[in-house]
Every structure is written in structure tokens, then in C-alpha cells.
C-alpha positions in Angstrom: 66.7 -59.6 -0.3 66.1 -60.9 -3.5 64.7 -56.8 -4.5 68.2 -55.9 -3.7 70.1 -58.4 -5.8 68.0 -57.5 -8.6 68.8 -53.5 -8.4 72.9 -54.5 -8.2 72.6 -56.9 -11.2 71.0 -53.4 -12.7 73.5 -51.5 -11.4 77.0 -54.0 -12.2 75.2 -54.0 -16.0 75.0 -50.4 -16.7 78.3 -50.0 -15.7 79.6 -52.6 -17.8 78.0 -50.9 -20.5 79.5 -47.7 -19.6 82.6 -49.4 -20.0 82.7 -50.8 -23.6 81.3 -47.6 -25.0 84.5 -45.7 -23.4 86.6 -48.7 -25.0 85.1 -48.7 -28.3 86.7 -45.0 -28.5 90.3 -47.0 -28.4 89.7 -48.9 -31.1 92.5 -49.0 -33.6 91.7 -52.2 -35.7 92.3 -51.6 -39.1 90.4 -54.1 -40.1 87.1 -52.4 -38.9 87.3 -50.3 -42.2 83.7 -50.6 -43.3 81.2 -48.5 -43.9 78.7 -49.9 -41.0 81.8 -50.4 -38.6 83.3 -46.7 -39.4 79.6 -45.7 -38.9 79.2 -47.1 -35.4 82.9 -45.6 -34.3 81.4 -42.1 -35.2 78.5 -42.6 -33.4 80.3 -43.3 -30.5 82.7 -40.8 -30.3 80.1 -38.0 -30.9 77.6 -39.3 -27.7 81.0 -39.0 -26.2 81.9 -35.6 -27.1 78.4 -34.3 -26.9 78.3 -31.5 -24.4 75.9 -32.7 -21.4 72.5 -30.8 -20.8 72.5 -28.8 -17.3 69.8 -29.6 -15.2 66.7 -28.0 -15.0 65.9 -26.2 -11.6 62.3 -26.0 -10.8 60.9 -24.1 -8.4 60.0 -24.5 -4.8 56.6 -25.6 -4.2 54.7 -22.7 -2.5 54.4 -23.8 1.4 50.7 -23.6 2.3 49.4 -20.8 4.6 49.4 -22.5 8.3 46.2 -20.5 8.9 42.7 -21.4 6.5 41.6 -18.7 4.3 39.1 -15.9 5.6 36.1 -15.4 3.7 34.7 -12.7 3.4 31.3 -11.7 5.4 28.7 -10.6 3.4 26.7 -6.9 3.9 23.3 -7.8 5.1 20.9 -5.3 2.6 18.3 -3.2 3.9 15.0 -4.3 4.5 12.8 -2.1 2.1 10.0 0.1 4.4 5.9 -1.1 3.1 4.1 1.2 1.1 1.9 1.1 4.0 4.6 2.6 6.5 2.5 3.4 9.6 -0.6 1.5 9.2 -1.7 -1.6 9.6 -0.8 -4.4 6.7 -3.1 -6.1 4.5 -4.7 -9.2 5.5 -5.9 -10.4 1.6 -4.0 -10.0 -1.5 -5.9 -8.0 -3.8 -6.1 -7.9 -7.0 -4.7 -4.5 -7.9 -1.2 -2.7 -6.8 -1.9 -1.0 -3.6 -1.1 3.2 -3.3 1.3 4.5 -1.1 -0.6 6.9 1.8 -1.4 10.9 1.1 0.7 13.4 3.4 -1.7 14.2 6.4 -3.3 17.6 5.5 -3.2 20.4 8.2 -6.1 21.8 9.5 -6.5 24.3 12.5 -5.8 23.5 15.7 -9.6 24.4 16.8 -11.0 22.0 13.7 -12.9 19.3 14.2 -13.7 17.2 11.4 -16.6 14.4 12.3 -17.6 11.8 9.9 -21.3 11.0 9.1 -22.7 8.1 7.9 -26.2 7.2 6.2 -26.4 3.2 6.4 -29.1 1.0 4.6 -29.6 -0.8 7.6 -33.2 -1.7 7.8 -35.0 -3.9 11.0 -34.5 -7.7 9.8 -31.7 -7.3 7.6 -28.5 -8.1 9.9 -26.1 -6.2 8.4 -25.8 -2.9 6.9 -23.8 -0.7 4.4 -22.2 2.8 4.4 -24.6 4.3 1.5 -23.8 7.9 2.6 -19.9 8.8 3.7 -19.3 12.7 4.4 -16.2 14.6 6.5 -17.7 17.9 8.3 -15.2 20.0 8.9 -16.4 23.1 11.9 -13.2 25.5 12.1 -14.3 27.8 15.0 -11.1 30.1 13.8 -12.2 30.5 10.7 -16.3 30.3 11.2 -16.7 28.0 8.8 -17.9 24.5 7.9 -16.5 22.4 5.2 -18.3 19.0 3.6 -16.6 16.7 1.4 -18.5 13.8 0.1 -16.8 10.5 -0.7 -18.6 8.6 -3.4 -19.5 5.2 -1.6 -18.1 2.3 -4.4 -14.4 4.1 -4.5 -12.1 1.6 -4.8 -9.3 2.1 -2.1 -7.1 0.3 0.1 -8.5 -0.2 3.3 -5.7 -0.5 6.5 -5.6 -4.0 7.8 -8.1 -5.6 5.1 -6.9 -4.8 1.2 -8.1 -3.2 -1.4 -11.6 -2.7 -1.4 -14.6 -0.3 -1.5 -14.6 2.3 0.7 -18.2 1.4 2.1 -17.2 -1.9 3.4 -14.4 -0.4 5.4 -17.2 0.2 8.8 -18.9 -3.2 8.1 -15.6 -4.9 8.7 -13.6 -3.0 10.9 -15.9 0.1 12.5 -14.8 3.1 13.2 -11.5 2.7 13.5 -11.0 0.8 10.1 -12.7 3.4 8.5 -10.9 6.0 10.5 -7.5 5.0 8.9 -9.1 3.9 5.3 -10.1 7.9 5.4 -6.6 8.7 7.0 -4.8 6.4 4.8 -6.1 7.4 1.1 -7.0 11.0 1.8 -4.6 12.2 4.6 -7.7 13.8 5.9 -7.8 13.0 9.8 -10.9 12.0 11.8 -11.6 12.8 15.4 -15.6 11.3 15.8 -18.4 10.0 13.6 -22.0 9.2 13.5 -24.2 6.8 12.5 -28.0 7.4 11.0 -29.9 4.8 8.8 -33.0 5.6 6.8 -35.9 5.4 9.2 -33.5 8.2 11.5 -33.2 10.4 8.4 -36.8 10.7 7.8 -37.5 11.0 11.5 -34.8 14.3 12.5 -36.3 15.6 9.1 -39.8 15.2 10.0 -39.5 16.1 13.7 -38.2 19.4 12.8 -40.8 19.9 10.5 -39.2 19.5 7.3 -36.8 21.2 5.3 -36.4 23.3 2.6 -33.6 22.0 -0.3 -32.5 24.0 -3.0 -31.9 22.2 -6.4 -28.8 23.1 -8.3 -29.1 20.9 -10.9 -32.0 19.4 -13.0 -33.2 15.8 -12.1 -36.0 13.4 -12.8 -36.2 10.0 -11.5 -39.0 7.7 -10.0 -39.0 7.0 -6.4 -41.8 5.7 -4.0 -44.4 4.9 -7.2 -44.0 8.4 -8.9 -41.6 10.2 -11.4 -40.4 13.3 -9.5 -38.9 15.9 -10.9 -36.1 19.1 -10.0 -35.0 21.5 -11.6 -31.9 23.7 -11.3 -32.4 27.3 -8.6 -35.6 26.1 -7.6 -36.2 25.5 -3.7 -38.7 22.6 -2.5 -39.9 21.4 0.7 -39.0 18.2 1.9 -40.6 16.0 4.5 -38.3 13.0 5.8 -39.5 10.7 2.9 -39.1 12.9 0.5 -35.7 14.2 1.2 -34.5 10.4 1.2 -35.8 10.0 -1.9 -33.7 12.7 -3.0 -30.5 11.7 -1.8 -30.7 8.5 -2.8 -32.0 8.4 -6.5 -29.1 8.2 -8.7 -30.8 7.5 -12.7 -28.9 11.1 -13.6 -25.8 11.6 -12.8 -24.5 8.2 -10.7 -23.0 8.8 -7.4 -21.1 11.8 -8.2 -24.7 13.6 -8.4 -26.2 11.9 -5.1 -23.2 13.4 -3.4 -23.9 17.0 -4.6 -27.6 16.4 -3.4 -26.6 14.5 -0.2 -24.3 18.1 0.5 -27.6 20.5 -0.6 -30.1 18.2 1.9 -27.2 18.5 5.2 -27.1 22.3 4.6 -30.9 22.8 4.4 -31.4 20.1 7.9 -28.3 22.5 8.9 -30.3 25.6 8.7 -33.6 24.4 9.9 -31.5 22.8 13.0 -30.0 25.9 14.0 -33.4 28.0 13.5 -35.4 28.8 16.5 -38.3 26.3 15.8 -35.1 23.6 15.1 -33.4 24.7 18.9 -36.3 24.2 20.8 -37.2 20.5 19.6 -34.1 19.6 19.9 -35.1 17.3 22.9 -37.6 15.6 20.9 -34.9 15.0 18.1 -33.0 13.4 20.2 -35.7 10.6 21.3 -36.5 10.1 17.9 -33.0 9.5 17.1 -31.8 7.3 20.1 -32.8 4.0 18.5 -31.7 5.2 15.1 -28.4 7.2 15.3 -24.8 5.9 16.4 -22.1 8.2 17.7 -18.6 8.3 19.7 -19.4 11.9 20.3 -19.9 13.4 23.4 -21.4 16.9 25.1 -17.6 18.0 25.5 -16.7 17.9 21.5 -19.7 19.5 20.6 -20.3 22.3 23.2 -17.6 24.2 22.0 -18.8 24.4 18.7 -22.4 26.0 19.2 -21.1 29.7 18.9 -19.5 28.2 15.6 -22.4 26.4 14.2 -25.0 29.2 15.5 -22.7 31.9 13.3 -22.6 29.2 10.2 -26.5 28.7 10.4 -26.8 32.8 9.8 -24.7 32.7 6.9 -25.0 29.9 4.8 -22.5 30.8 2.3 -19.7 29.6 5.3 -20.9 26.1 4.2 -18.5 25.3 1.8 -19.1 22.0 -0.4 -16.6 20.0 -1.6 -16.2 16.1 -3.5 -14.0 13.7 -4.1 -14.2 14.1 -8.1 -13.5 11.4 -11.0 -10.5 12.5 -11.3 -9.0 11.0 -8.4 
């Protein structure tokens, strides 16, 4: 109550004001003739005169949408397909950027490519390692036989593991590992493989009676207490231990070298196999080899191929040699 007695008193003062300032334009007194009193009577009569200021419209506040704002959904991106596509992921990082796989190559639909092995194992050791990796490929179309060496500290990725040497791949996966690490970084596809270590290798060499290896390049290295030396076009006959030491010396020319020699020693066990002398023990071969040589291949892969191998062993030249260079 008292709120509303103050707002009148408010009120009842401004317009008693309102008043006096519409009387003060009446006045007539002469004797308000001084400077300060004609000063205040113009003052007066021009707020009276004054034209009043419209008012100022503003504008109608905006009503806010009724419904909330839709935001927009964002586009989910692609997930980017691994290098790897197809095959199995690695396991470890490694330490350099791992290739994308080669394009499968084509071969004929009679081919069948078999992978052979020479390990280190030796009795006591435990483990082993791949010392000797080579593809044999028998195309019965074509009558030929093609070998490509791979050399055995080639730095590749290997499926499921990382990147590695290539002749840990069948230590720590088998077969099938290596299988795909030969799939993977060569597009060269693998349907069997075999296994021989050293004491097998001198014994198939020795049970057919040796062989005979012709040299196509000059070497000279020491191997089993002696220097032994080759020279280029010039054939020698090999018994088991010697024919090991000749794959596997590598003072002259590194690994690239052993391949070449590895390629000339399977031609010449090639041709002694498939000679009369080399058909008829082939029974005995094969006890000498049961305790010494691995394999996934069976009578039915390799049957087929005797006409084939019987028409390479006649004609060498259909042995065609091949190596995975430097330059890969």
C-alpha cells in the first residue's frame, strides 16, 4: 500500500510540473524584463514549440522454431582395403614398409610347379633352416621344365608373420607359410614341395652313382680340408660329398652364384635319375631317402608327369634355368 502511495505522489508531481511550465508561457509581467528572466521565458516556449520525436518501431522478435534443429548426419568414409588384400595380416610390426602382392602369373593348365627344399638340418640340432629354395616347373604341354632359384636371405614379407627372410618362412609356419610368402611376393603359385637335408643329398647322389656337373663359371673355394677348384665348360664327377660341397660354397660370387650351381647340380641328378642305371635303383633311392626327405606329394601328382620328365631327361636343353636377380 504504501508502494502505491509513493507512485501517485510521483504521478500528482509531474503533473504539477506539467502545469507551471504551460503557465509560464502566459506570463505577461513586465517586470520580468531581465536578461536571466527573458532567457528562461525563451526556453520555455521553444521545449513547447519543439516538434515531438515519433516513436521508434522495432521489430518483432523472431518466434522460435517449435521443432529443435536437425543436424546433419555425417558420411561414414570408406574403410581403406590392406596392402595385403587376400592374405593373411601381419602378426609383428617390422621395421620396413611392407610391398603390396605381385599379380598371380599364368601357367598352363597341365603345370605343375613343386618346390624343393635343401635344409641344414643335421641329427642333434633341433631345428633347421631352408638353405636351398627352388620352384620346378614340369609343363607336360609344353615338354619342358623350368627352375627358378630364390636366393635364401631375401628380405620379403612373409603372410601371417612380417617382414622377414624368406628362409624362415617354413621354420615358422611350414608349408603353407611358405606357400603364400612364394604366392605373395612372386605371384608364382605352388601345388607341392619337398624336403631333403644334407645327409639325403649326398645319399640319392651317391646311390645313383654319382653325377656328372658341368661348370659354367670359374670357382675356387676350400671345402672339407682342401681348396677345390672349377673352372668354366669343364664337366666333373661328383659323388654326394662333393656335389654338397659345391652347392654350398659361396667365397665367389655370394648367393647369387650358389643358386646358378644349385640349378647346374639338379639338372645333372635330373639326367642321371631319368637314365637307365638311375630307373632301375630307384627303389633303393627311395629307402635311402625315407628318413631324409619330406614331401606332400603323392603317386597321383607325379605319375602323370613321367612321359614329361622321360622326354626332358633326352633333351636337356628343355631345362630352362632361371633366378630371382639383384635387381628385384
Amino acid at each position: 500500500m504504501k508502494r502505491v502511495k509513493y507512485i501517485l505522489l510521483i504521478i500528482g508531481s509531474a503533473l504539477v510540473g506539467a502545469c507551471s511550465i504551460a503557465a509560464a508561457d502566459q506570463i505577461q509581467d513586465p517586470t520580468l524584463n531581465g536578461p536571466l528572466e527573458t532567457s528562461v521565458v525563451a526556453t520555455v516556449n521553444a521545449l513547447n514549440s519543439a516538434t515531438p520525436v515519433p516513436p521508434i518501431s522495432l521489430p518483432a522478435a523472431t518466434q522460435s522454431p517449435s521443432e529443435p534443429l536437425v543436424s546433419p548426419t555425417p558420411s561414414i568414409s570408406p574403410t581403406p582395403t590392406p596392402i595385403w588384400a587376400d592374405f593373411p595380416a601381419p602378426s609383428r610390426l617390422s621395421s620396413t614398409e611392407i610391398p603390396p602382392p605381385m599379380p598371380e602369373i599364368t601357367f598352363g593348365a597341365d603345370a605343375v610347379n613343386i618346390l624343393l627344399l635343401g635344409s641344414d638340418e643335421r641329427p642333434g640340432t633341433g631345428g633347421f633352416r631352408t638353405d636351398t629354395m627352388m620352384v620346378v616347373s614340369i609343363d607336360p604341354a609344353q615338354g619342358t621344365a623350368t627352375l627358378i632359384s630364390f636366393p635364401r636371405d631375401l628380405y620379403v614379407y612373409i603372410p601371417g608373420w612380417r617382414m622377414d627372410r624368406i628362409n624362415t618362412a617354413m621354420v615358422r609356419g611350414g608349408f603353407v607359410m611358405t606357400q603364400q610368402t612364394i604366392l605373395y611376393n612372386f605371384g608364382i603359385p605352388v601345388d607341392g614341395w619337398a624336403r631333403v637335408n644334407f645327409a639325403g643329398f649326398i645319399a640319392a647322389i651317391d646311390t645313383l652313382g654319382g653325377i656328372t656337373v658341368e661348370s659354367t663359371a670359374y670357382m675356387s673355394d676350400e671345402c672339407r680340408g682342401e681348396i677345390l677348384t672349377y673352372r668354366s665348360g669343364v664337366s666333373y664327377n661328383m659323388d654326394g660329398g662333393a656335389a654338397l660341397c659345391y652347392v654350398r660354397m659361396r667365397k665367389s660370387g655370394g648367393d647369387f652364384d650358389r643358386m646358378r650351381r644349385q640349378q647346374e647340380v639338379v639338372r645333372a641328378l635330373f639326367s642321371k635319375l631319368l637314365t637307365i642305371n638311375g630307373l632301375v635303383r630307384i627303389p633303393q633311392l627311395y629307402n635311402q631317402l625315407y628318413n631324409t626327405f619330406v614331401s606332400d606329394i603323392d603317386l597321383t601328382k607325379l605319375l602323370p608327369l613321367v612321359p614329361t620328365a622321360v622326354q626332358i631327361g633326352a633333351d636337356p636343353s628343355r631345362i630352362r634355368p632361371f633366378s630371382i636377380n639383384r635387381d628385384l
